[in-house]
C-alpha positions in Angstrom: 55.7 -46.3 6.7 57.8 -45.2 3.8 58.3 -48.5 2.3 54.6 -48.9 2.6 54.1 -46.1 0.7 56.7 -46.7 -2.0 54.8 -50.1 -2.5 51.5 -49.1 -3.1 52.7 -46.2 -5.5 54.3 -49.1 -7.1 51.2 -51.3 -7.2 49.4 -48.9 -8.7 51.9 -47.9 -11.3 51.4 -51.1 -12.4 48.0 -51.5 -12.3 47.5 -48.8 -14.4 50.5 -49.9 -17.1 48.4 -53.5 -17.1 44.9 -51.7 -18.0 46.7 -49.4 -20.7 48.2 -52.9 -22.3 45.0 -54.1 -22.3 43.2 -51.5 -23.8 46.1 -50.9 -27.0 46.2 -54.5 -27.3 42.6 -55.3 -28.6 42.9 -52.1 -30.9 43.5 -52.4 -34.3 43.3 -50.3 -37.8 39.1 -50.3 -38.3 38.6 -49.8 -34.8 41.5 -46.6 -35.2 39.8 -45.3 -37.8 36.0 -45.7 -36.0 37.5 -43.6 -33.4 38.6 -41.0 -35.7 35.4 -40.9 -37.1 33.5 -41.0 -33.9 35.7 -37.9 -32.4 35.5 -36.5 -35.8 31.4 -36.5 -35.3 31.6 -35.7 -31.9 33.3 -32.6 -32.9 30.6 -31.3 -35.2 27.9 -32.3 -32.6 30.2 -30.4 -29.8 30.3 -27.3 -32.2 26.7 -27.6 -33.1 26.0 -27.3 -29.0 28.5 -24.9 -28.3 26.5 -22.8 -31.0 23.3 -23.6 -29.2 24.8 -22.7 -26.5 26.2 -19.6 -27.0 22.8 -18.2 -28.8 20.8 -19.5 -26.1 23.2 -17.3 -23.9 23.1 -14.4 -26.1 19.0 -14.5 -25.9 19.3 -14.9 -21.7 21.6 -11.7 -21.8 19.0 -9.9 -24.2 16.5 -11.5 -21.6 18.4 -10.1 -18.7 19.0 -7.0 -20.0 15.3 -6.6 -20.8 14.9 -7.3 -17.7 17.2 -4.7 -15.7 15.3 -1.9 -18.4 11.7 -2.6 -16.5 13.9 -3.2 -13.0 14.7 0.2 -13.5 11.4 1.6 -14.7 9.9 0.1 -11.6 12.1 1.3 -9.5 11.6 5.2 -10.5 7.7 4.7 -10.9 8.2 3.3 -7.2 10.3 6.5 -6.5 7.9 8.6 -7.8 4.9 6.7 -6.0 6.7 7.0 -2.3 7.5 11.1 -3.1 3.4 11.3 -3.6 2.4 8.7 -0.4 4.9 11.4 1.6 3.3 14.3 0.3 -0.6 12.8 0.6 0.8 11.6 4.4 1.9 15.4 5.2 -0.9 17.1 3.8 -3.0 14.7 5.4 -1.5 15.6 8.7 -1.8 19.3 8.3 -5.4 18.7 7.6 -5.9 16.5 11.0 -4.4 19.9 12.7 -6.4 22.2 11.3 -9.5 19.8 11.8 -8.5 19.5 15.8 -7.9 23.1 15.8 -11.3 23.7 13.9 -12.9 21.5 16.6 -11.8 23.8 19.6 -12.6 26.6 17.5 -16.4 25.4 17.2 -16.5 24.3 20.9 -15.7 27.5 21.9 -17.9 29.0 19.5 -20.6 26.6 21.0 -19.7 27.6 24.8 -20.3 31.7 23.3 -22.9 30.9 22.1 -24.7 29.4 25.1 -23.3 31.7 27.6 -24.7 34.5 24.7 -28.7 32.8 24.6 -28.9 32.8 28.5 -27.8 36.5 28.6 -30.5 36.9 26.4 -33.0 35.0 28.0 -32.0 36.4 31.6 -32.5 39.9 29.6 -35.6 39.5 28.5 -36.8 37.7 32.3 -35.4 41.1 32.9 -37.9 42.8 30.4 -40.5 41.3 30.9 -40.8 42.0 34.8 -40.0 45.6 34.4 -42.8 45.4 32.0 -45.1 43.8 34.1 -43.9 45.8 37.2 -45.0 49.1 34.7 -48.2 47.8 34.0 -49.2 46.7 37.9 -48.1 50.5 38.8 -50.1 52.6 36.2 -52.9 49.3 35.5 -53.5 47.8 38.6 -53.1 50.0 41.3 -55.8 52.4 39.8 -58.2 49.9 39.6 -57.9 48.7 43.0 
């Protein structure tokens, strides 16, 4: 296994010292000096990007950081917004009290007031007989 190893490492040594031959050994001094100038207008294009670049990310962190301002606005309007939905919830629930409370209030009211017409009623039955009862005594009886 070693020596199979330490051949391929070999083979491709070689391999890549025959593709480096072959690429140095079709240059010559135009095609040097196109490179040069190639990589010397691939640098200004590079720069030119990397300035693109770097205002592009100075207008994302303005962006961002425009963003995190109404984040935060929203947040403590959505602060504020849950302290008032508590408050309406609790005063709602101290009105549904009072309102059950109000409704046993009026039933017994309603009951008293019942049990208050038939005492009157049953005193005036009561009235009314006695009445008649005076008037069959002192009326009636003389007459017949």
């Amino acid at each position: 296994p070693r020596g199979a190893v330490s051949r391929a490492r070999s083979n491709r040594e070689t391999i890549s010292e025959q593709h480096r031959e072959q690429l140095f050994a079709g240059t010559s001094a135009n095609s040097v000096q196109e490179l040069r100038q190639r990589g010397h207008q691939g640098a200004s294009k590079a720069l030119a990007t990397s300035a693109e670049i770097t205002e592009s990310l100075k207008r994302m962190r303005q962006q961002m950081a425009a963003e995190l301002s109404r984040t935060a606005q929203t947040s403590q309007v959505l602060d504020s917004s849950s302290k008032t939905i508590r408050n309406a919830a609790n005063e709602t629930s101290s009105i549904d009290t009072r309102t059950t409370k109000s409704k046993v209030l009026l039933t017994r009211i309603g009951r008293r007031n019942f049990t208050d017409v038939m005492l009157l009623i049953f005193g005036g039955c009561i009235f009314l007989t006695v009445i008649l009862y005076i008037f069959k005594r002192r009326i009636y009886d003389k007459m017949f």
